[in-house]
C-alpha positions in Angstrom: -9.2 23.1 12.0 -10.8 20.6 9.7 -8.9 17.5 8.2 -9.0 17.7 4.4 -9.5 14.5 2.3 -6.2 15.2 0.9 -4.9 15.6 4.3 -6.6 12.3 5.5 -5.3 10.1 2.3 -2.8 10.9 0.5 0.0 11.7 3.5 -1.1 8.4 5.2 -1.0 6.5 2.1 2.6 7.8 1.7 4.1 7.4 5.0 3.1 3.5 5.0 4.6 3.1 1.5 7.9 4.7 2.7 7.5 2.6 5.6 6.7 -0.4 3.6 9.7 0.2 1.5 12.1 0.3 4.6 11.1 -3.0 5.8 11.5 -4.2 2.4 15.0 -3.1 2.5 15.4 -5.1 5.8 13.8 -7.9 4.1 16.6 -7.9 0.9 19.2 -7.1 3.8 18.3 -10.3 5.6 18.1 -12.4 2.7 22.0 -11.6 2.0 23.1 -12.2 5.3 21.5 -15.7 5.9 22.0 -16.6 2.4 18.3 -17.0 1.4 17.2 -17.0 -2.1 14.9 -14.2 -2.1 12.5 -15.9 -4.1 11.4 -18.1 -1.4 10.6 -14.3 0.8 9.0 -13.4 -2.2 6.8 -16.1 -2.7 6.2 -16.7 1.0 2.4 -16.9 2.3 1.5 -16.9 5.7 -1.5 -19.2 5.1 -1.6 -21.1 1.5 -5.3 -19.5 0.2 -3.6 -16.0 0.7 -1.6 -14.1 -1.3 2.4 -14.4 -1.8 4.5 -11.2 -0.4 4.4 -9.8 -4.4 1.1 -9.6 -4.5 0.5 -8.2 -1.0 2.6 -5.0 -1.8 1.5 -5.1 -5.4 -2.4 -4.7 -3.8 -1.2 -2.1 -1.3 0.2 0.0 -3.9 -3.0 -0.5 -6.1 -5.4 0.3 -3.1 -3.1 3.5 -2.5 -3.4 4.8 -6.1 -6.7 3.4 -6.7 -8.2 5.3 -3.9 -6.9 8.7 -4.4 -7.5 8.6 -8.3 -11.6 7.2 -7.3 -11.9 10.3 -5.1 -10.3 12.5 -7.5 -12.8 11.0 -10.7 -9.2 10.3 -12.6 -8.4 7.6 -13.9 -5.3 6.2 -12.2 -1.3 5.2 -13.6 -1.5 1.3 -15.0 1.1 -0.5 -13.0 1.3 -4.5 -14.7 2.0 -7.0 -11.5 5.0 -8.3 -12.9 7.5 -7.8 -10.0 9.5 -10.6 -9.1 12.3 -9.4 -7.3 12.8 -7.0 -4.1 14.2 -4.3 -6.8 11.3 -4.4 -9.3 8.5 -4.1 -5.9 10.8 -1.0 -4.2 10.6 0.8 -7.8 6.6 -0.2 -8.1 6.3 1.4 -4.3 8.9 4.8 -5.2 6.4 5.1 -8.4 3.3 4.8 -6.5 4.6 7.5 -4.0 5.6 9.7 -6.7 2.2 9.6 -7.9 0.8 10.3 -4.6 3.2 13.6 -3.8 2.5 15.1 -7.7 -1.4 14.5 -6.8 -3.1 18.0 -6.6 -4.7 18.6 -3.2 -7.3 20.4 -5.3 -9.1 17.5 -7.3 -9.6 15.8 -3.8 -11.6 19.1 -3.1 -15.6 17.8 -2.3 -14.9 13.8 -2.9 -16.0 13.1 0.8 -19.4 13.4 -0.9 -18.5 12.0 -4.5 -19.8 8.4 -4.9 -17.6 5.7 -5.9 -18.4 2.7 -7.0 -16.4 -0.6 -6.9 -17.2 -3.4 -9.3 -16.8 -6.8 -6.8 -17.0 -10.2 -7.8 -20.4 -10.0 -5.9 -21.8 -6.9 -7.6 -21.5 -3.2 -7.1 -20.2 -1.7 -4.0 -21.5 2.1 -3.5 -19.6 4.5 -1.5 -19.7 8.7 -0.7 -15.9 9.4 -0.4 -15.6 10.0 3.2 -16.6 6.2 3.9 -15.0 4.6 0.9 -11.7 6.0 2.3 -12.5 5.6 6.1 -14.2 2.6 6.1 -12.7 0.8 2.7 -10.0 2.2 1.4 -7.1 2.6 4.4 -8.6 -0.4 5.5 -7.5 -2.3 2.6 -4.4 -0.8 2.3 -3.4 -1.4 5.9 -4.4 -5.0 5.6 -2.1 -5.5 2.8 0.9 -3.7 4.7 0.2 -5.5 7.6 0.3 -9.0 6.1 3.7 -8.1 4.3 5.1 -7.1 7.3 3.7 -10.3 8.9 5.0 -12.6 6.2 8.7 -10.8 6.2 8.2 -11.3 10.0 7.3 -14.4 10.4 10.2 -15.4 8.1 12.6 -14.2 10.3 13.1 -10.3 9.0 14.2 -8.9 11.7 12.1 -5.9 12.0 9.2 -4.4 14.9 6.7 -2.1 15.4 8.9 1.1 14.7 9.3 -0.8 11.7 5.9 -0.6 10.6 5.0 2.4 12.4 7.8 4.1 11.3 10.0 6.3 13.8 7.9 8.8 15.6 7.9 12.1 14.5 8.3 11.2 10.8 6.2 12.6 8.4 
């Protein structure tokens, strides 16, 4: 049995989301019970030239949509980063995984050899499918999940690997 592209994006793509929501929950939870102004989560950094938590799950939910709308050739739902509260980033994250689940299986058909390209600040990166999303795409996107879940972490969110991972057995 092969692994389709749709099989190899759009599921993972989804299941960190849903994860990244949960801990996001965890995060609001925690803010309530120790009486923090979730403003200072929100805008917490875990080193000052990286991005606040906002932005981190505003680029993970880009790099989600982004990437299956590039392999597809469609161009992709505008989301404006103006989320400033745990509400406003859980509905960004429900809409981005909406857009992933409607996505058609179909379109995804043939892009491991598709080339996208990415416009970067230092020119034009050039990709066939298979490698943007192997050796770009989920990469991105897990490095943005993983330094929200640090920041919430590191903060004092109580919240682990299962956390992250999600349970086991959860599709």
């Amino acid at each position: 049995m092969s692994l389709s592209m749709y099989q190899a994006s759009v599921p993972v793509f989804v299941r960190g989301l849903t994860n990244l929501r949960a801990i996001l929950t965890k995060a609001r939870a925690h803010a309530e019970s120790k009486k923090i102004d979730p403003a200072v989560l929100l805008a917490s950094r875990l080193y000052p030239d990286m991005h606040p938590l906002t932005r981190q799950i505003q680029i993970a939910s880009d790099a989600a949509k982004f990437c299956v709308a590039r392999l597809a050739a469609v161009e992709p739902p505008s989301f404006p980063d103006s989320e400033t509260t745990f509400e406003e980033l859980d509905e960004r994250i429900a809409k981005t995984i909406a857009y992933l689940q409607d996505f058609d299986a179909s379109k995804l058909e043939g892009s491991d050899e598709r080339i996208v390209k990415l416009n970067m600040r230092d020119g034009v990166l050039e990709f066939p499918g298979l490698n943007y999303l192997l050796h770009f795409a989920l990469p991105n996107f897990f490095f943005h999940v993983t330094t929200a879940y640090g920041i919430l972490r590191h903060n004092g969110v109580e919240i682990g690997k299962f956390d992250y991972l999600g349970k086991p057995g959860r599709v």
